[in-house]
N, C-alpha and C positions, 0 to 999 in steps of 0.2 A: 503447380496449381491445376486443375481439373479445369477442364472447358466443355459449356455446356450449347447445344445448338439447340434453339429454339425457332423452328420457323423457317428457318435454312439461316439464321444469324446465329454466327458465333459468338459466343459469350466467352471469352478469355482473360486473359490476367487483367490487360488495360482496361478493360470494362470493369473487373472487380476493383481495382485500384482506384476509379474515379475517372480514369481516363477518358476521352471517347473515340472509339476505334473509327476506323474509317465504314464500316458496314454500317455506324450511323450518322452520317455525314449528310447524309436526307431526312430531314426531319421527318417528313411525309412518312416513311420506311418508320421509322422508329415509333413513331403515334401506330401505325399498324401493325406494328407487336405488339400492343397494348390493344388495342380494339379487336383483333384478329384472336387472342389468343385463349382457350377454352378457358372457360369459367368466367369468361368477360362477359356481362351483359350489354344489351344495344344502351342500356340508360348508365352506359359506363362511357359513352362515346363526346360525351358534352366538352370535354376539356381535352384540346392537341396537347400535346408536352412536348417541346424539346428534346434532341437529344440527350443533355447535359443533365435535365431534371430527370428523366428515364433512368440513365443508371446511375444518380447519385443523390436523388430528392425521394422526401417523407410523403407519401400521397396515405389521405385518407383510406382505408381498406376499401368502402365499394365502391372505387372511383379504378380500383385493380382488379378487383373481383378478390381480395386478399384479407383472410380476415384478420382481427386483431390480435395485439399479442398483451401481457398482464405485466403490471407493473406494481410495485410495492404503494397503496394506498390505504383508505377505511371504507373501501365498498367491499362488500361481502359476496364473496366467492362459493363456500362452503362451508358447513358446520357439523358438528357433530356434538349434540347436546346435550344428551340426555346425562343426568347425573351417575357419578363412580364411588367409589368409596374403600377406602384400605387401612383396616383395623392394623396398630399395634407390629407393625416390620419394619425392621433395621434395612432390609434389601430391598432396593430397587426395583419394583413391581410395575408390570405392562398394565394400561388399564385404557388404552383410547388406541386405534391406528384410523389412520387415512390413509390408502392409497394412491396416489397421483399416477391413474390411468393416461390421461392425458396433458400434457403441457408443453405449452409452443410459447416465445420458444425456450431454449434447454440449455443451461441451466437458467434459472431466472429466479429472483430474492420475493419472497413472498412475509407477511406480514400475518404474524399468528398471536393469537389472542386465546386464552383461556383464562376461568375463574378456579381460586382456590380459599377454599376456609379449613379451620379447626372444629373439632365439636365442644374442644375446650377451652373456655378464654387464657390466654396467653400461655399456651401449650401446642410449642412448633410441630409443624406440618411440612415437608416438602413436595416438590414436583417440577419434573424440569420436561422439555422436548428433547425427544433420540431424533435419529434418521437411520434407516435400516438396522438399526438394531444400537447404535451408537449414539454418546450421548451429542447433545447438537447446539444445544442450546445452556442458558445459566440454571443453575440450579435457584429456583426458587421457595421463598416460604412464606407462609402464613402462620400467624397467633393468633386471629381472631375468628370467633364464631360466624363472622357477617361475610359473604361472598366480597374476595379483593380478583379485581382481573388484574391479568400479568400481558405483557406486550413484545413480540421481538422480530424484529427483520432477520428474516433467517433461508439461507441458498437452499432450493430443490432444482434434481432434475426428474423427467417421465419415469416413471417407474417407479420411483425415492417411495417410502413410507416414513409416512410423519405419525410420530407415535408420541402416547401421554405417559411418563411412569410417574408412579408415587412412592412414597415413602413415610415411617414415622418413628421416630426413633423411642418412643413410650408404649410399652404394650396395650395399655386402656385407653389411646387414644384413636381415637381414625381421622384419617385423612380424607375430606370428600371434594370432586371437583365436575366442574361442567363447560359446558360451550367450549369446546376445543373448535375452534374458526379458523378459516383461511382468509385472508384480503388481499382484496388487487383490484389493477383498475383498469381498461380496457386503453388501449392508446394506438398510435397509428403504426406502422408497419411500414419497411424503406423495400423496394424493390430488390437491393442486392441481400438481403437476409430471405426473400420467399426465395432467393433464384439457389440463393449457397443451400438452404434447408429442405430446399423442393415444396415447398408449401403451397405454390398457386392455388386456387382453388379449393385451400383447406376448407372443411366443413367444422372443423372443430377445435379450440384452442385447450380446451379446460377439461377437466374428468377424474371424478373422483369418486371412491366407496369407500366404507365406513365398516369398518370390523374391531 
């Protein structure tokens, strides 16, 4: 396991493990890696901590200077809306991607929503989510005219492209679809995940484009 010094305190295995090493054996010490340490602000200083909550407790993000990390919920992340549509193919056709520029941390299950209809009542339609080119997710359909949204907790890491394909197995029929959405929900972040991922003072958890 890797050991990291911060401050002239070494961070080693018993630290990651929950342990607490003798270098924080003073609590004093341990509250001033936290207060001391760049990205902490002075309105970060309200609360000593322990040694034991230091390397094994959940603090709020700006109580670390640490920001948040995303979790699978129904707040809304990102979207990509605007309507697609795919006339009459038997093959699997790209019609939505998002990028995930940013995500902290990695991999982590995010919570995707799109809508799908037919242009013809009870004349199937499908659409499912890829990830980097691959299918990811269930194969979905629609028979009816009226917009139905479809819902799935499904794993990304930084980088991943999240993609929309369609399909339709009738030549005169088209497949049309929209709001391809991300969800997640901001939650709190443990000290030994900014220390393993290097995140102190991230500026950014999220980031995304739309092609």
């Amino acid at each position: 396991m890797s050991i990291r010094m911060i401050d002239g305190i070494v961070i080693d295995a018993d630290t990651l493990d929950g342990e607490q090493p003798a270098a924080f054996e003073d609590a004093g010490v341990a509250a001033g890696l936290i207060g001391d340490h760049a990205g902490v602000g002075d309105a970060h200083h309200d609360k000593t901590s322990d040694a034991a909550e230091i390397v094994s407790g959940v603090f709020p993000p700006a109580q670390l200077g640490i920001n948040k990390k995303y979790v699978i919920s129904d707040e809304l992340l990102h979207s990509h809306d605007a309507e697609v549509s795919l006339l009459g193919s038997q093959e699997w056709t790209l019609k939505k991607t998002i990028t995930l520029n940013t995500l902290f941390p990695s991999p982590v299950t995010l919570r995707i929503k799109f809508d799908l209809r037919t242009d013809t009542e009870l004349k199937l339609v499908h659409a499912r989510i890829y990830k980097n080119g691959e299918t990811h997710g269930a194969d979905e359909d629609a028979e009816s005219v009226s917009y139905q949204t479809y819902s799935a907790d499904l794993e990304f890491e930084q980088g991943d492209t999240l993609e929309l394909w369609l399909r339709s197995f009738t030549a005169d029929i088209t497949a049309f679809a929209r709001n391809l959405r991300i969800y997640g929900i901001a939650t709190q972040i443990t000290l030994l995940e900014a220390l393993t991922e290097n995140k102190l003072g991230l500026a950014d958890v999220f980031g995304a484009v739309n092609s």
